[in-house]
C-alpha positions in Angstrom: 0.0 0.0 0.0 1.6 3.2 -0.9 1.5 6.4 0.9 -1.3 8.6 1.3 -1.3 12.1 1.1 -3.2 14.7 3.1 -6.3 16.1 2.0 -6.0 20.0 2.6 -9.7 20.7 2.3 -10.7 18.2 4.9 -8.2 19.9 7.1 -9.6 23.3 6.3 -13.1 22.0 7.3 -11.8 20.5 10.7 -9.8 23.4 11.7 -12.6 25.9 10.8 -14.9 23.8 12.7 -12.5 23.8 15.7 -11.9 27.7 15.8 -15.9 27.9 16.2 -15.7 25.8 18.9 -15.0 28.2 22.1 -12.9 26.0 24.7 -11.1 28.1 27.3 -9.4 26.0 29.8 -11.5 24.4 32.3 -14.2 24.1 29.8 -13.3 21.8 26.6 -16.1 19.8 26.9 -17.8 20.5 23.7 -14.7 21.0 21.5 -13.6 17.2 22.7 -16.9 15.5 22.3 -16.8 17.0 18.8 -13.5 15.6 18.8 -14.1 12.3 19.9 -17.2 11.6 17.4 -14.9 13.5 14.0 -12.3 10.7 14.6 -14.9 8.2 15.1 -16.6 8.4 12.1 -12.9 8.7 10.2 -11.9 5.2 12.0 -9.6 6.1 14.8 -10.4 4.1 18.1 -10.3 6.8 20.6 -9.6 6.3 24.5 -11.1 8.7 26.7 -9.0 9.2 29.8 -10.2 11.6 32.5 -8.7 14.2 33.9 -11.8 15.3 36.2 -15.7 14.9 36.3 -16.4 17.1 33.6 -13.1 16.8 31.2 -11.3 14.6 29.1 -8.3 13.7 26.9 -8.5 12.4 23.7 -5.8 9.8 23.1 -5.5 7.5 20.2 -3.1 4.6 20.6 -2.1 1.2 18.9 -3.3 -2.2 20.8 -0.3 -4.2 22.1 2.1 -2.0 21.2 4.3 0.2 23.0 4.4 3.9 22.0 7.5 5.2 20.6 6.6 8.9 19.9 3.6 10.6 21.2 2.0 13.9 18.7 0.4 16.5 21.8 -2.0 19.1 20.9 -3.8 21.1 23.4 -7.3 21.9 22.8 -8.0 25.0 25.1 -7.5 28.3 24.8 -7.0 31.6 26.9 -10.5 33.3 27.7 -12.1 35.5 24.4 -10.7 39.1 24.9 -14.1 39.5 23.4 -17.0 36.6 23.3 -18.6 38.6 20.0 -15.6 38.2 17.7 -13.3 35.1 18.7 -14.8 32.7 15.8 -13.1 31.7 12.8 -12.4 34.5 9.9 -10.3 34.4 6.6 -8.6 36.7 5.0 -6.7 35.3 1.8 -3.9 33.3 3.3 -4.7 34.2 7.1 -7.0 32.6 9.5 -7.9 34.7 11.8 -9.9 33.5 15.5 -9.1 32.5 19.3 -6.8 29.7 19.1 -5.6 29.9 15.5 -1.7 30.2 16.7 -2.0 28.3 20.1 -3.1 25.9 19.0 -6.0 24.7 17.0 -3.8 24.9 13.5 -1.5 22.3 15.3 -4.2 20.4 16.5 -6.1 20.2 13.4 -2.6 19.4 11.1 -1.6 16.1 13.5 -5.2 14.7 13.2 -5.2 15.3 9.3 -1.9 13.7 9.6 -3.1 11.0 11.7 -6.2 10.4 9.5 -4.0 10.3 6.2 -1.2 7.9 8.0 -4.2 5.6 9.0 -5.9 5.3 5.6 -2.6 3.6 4.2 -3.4 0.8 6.7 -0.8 1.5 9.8 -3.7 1.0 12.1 -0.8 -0.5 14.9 2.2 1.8 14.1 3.9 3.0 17.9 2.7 6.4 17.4 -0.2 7.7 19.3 -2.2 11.2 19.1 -2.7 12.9 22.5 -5.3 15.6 22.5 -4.9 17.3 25.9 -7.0 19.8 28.0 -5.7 22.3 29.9 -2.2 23.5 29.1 -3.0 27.0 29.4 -4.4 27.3 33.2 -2.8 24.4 35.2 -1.5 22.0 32.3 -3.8 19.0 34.2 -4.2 17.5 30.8 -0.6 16.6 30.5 0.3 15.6 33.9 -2.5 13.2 33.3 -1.2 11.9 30.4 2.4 11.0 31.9 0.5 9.6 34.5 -1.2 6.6 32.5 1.3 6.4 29.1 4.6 6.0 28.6 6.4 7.2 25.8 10.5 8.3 25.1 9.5 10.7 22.6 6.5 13.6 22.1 6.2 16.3 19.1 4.4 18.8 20.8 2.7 21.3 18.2 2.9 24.5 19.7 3.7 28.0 17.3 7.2 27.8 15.9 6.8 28.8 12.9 7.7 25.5 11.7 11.0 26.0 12.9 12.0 22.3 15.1 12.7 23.1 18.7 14.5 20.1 20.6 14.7 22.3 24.0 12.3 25.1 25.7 12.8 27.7 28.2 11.9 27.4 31.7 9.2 29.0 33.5 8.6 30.5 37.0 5.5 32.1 38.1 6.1 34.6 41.7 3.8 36.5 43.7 5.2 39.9 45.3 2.8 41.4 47.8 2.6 43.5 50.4 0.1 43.7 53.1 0.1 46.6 55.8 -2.8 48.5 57.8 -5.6 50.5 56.4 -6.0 53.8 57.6 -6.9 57.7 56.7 -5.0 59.0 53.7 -4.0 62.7 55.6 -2.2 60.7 58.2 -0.1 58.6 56.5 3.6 57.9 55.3 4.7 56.7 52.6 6.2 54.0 53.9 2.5 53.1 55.3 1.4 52.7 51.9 1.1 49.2 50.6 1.1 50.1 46.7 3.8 52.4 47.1 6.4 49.7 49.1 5.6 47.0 46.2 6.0 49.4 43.5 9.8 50.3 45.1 10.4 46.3 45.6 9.1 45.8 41.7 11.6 49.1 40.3 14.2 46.7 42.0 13.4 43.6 40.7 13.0 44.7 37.1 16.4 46.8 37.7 18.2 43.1 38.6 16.3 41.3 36.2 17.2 43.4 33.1 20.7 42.9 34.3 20.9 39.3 34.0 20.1 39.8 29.9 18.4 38.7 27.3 18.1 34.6 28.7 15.9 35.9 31.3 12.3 37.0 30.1 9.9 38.6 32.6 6.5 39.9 32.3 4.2 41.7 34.8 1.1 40.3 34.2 -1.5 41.7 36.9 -1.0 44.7 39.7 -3.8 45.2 41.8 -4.7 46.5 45.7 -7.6 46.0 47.7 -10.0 48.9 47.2 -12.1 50.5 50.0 -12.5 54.6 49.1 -10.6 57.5 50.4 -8.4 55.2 52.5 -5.0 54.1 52.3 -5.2 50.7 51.2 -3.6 47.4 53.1 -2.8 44.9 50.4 -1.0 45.2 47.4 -0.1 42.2 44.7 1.9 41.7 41.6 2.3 38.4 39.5 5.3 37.8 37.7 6.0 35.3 34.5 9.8 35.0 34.2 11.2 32.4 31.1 14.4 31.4 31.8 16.8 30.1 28.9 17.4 26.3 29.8 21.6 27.0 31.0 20.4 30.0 33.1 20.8 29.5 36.8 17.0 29.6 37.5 18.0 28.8 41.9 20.0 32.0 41.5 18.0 34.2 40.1 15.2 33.3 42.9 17.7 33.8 45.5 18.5 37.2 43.8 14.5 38.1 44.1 13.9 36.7 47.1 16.9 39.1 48.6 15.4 42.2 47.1 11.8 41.8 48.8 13.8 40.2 52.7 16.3 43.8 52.2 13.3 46.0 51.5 11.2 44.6 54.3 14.1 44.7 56.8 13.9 48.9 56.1 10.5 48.9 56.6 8.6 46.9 59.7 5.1 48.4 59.2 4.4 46.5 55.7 5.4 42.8 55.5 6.1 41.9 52.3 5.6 38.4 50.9 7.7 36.2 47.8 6.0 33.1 46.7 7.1 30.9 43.7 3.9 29.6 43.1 4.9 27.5 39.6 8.4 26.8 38.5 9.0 24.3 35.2 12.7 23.7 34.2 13.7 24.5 30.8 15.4 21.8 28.8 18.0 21.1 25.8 17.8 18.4 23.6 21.3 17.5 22.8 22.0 13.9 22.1 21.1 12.3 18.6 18.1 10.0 18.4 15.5 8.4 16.0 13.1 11.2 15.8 15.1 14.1 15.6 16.9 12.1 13.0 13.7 11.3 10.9 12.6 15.0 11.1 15.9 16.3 9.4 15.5 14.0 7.2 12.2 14.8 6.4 13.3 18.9 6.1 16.2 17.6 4.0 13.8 15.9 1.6 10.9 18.6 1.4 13.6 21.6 1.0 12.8 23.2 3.8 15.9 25.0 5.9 17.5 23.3 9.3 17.7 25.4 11.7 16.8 24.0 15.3 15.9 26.8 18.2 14.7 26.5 21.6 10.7 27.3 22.2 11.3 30.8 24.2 7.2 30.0 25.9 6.8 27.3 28.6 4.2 24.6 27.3 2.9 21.0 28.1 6.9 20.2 26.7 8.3 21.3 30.0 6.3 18.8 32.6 7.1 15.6 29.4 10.7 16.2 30.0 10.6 16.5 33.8 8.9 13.1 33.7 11.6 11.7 31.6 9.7 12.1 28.0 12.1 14.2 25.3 9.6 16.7 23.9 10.5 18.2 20.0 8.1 21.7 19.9 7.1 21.8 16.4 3.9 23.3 14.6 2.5 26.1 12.8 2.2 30.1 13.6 4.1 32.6 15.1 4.6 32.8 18.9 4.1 36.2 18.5 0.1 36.0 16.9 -0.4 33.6 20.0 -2.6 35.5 22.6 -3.4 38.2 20.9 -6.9 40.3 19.8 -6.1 39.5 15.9 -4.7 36.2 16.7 -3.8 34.4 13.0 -1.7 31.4 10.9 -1.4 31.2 7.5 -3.7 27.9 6.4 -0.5 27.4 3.9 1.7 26.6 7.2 -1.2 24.5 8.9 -1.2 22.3 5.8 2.8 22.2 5.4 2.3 21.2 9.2 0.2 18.7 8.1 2.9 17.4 5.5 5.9 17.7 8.0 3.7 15.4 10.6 2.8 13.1 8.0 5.9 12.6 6.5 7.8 12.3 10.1 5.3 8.9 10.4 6.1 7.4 7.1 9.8 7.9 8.0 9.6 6.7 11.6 7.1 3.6 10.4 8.0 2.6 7.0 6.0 -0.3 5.6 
C-alpha cells in the first residue's frame, strides 16, 4: 500500500470547525466530544482518559504496542478578549480567530496527519495522538497523560513557525505582595502605603532582572490592591512570568528576588512583604542524537525546507514531558508572536505544510 497524502480541504473544514468551537481551559467539553465523534466516524479508536468529572483527553493509541513517539495538541484556549468576535475569519492566506496560533492549527494538522497515515493501513504503528486539555491554566491534561502512558519521545505542536525546537525555556511564576494597615489617607507615610512599598520592591526587581540579559524574560502580568474609598489601602499584589533560557541558573536568580523583597522589608517593619514561587518548570535542551530528531531532518532535508533547530522561548505542556523523563521536539504552525493576541492568526499554507511535516515524520519513523 503506498502512501497517502493529506487532503487540505478536509483539514480546512476540521480546523474551521475547531476555531468555532469556544474552549477556554476548564471548559473543553464540547470541543472534545466534537472531537471524539470526527475521529470516530474517520476510523480512529479513541480512548477517553479523565482528567476530572467534567473533562477529558483524547488519546489515540495502537493495541499491544508500546508507543514510541507521542504527537500532543492542546485543545483549550485563553478566555475570548471579546466573546462577539473570537470565531473563525479568513482573509486570503490568514485565518484569523481564538486559538488559530495556540493551538487549534496544530491540532487540526496532526489529526489530518493521523487520518491520512491511518488510511494507508498503519492502524498499529507505535505512534499515538494525545489531544490534551488544559495547558494554558494548570496543564492538568498533561500531567494526566504522563501519569497513565509511557512514551520516550512527544512532538508537541505548539507555534514555531515551523522551525524544530529540541529544547524550551523554563518557566517561573512569583507573587510579590505586600500587606500593611488600612488607615486615613492625611495621616499617612509613605512608607505606610502598601502600593507604594511594592512598587519600590518591583523598580528593583525589574532593575536586577534586566541585568541578567536577554536569557531571562519577565512579564508583569497583573498589579492590583484592595480597594475601599478614600483610605490608604492594606494589600497590594503583583504576578510575575519569568522564562528562563534552559543553562540560566533559575536557583540564582530566585535567591537574587527573594533578597530584594527580605532587604526592602528589613527597612520597613510596618508593611510585610511576601515572595511566593507559586509555579516553576525547568527549561530543557535536547542534545543527544536520536530516531526522531533524525527522521525529522531527514524529512526537512527531503521537502527543501531550511535546518535550523531553536529553543521554544514560551513554557508549554513540553516542559512537565521532560521532567517526567519524556524528550519533547516543539514543532507546529504560527508565530509565537500572533499567540494571545486580539487579531490572533496562521497562514492555512503553514497548517497544511504542518500537516505534510507530521505526515511525512510517520512514514519515515514507520516505513511499511
Amino acid at each position: 500500500m503506498g502512501n497517502s497524502r493529506i487532503q487540505p480541504a478536509r483539514l480546512k473544514r476540521l480546523f474551521r470547525r475547531l476555531v468555532d468551537i469556544y474552549s477556554p481551559s476548564g471548559k473543553e467539553e464540547e470541543i472534545s466530544d466534537y472531537l471524539r465523534g470526527y475521529l470516530g466516524r474517520h476510523g480512529l479508536a479513541v480512548t477517553l482518559q479523565p482528567v476530572d468529572d467534567h473533562r477529558n483527553n483524547l488519546i489515540v493509541a495502537p493495541e499491544d504496542t508500546e508507543i514510541e513517539v507521542a504527537f500532543i495538541g492542546h485543545l483549550d484556549t485563553i478566555s475570548a478578549p471579546d466573546l462577539d468576535a473570537y470565531g473563525y475569519r479568513e482573509d486570503g492566506d490568514r485565518i484569523q480567530g481564538l486559538g488559530t496560533a495556540d493551538m487549534k492549527g496544530g491540532c487540526a494538522a496532526m489529526i489530518e496527519a493521523f487520518l491520512s497515515f491511518q488510511e494507508t493501513g498503519r492502524k498499529n504503528a507505535a505512534a499515538a495522538l494525545c489531544l490534551v486539555v488544559g495547558e494554558e491554566e494548570t496543564g492538568d491534561g498533561a500531567r494526566q497523560l504522563i501519569r497513565e502512558y509511557r512514551f520516550p519521545w512527544a512532538v508537541i505542536g505548539e507555534p514555531t513557525d515551523l522551525v524544530p525546537c529540541f529544547g524550551s525555556y523554563g518557566y517561573v511564576e512569583v507573587l510579590l505582595g505586600t500587606k500593611g494597615r488600612r488607615m486615613h489617607p492625611s495621616v499617612a507615610e509613605r512608607r505606610d502605603n502598601a502600593i507604594e512599598v511594592l512598587l519600590q520592591v518591583m523598580l528593583k526587581t525589574t532593575h536586577y532582572l534586566n541585568r541578567l540579559g536577554p536569557k531571562i524574560i519577565y512579564n508583569i502580568r497583573d498589579l492590583s490592591s484592595s480597594r475601599g474609598g478614600f483610605v490608604v489601602p492594606e494589600r497590594c499584589e503583583a504576578w510575575l512570568d519569568l522564562h528562563v533560557h534552559p543553562t540560566a541558573p533559575i536557583g540564582d536568580i530566585l535567591t537574587g528576588l527573594e533578597d530584594i523583597c527580605i532587604q526592602n522589608s528589613a527597612g520597613n517593619l510596618d508593611i510585610e512583604i511576601e515572595f511566593r514561587v507559586c509555579t516553576l518548570e525547568g527549561g530543557y535542551e535536547i542534545t543527544d542524537p536520536g530516531p526522531v530528531p533524525t527522521a525529522l531532518e531527514a524529512v526537512y532535508n527531503h521537502l527543501g525546507l531550511y535546518w535550523t533547530p531553536a529553543l521554544f522561548r514560551s513554557h508549554s505542556d513540553a516542559n512537565q514531558l521532560w521532567s517526567a523523563g519524556v524528550k519533547p521536539l516543539v514543532l507546529g504552525p504560527g508565530r509565537l508572536e500572533q499567540a494571545h493576541t486580539h487579531d490572533e492568526s496562521v497562514s492555512f499554507d503553514q497548517v497544511r505544510r504542518a500537516a505534510d511535516l507530521y505526515l511525512d515524520l510517520l512514514y519515515r519513523l514507520f516505513p511499511i
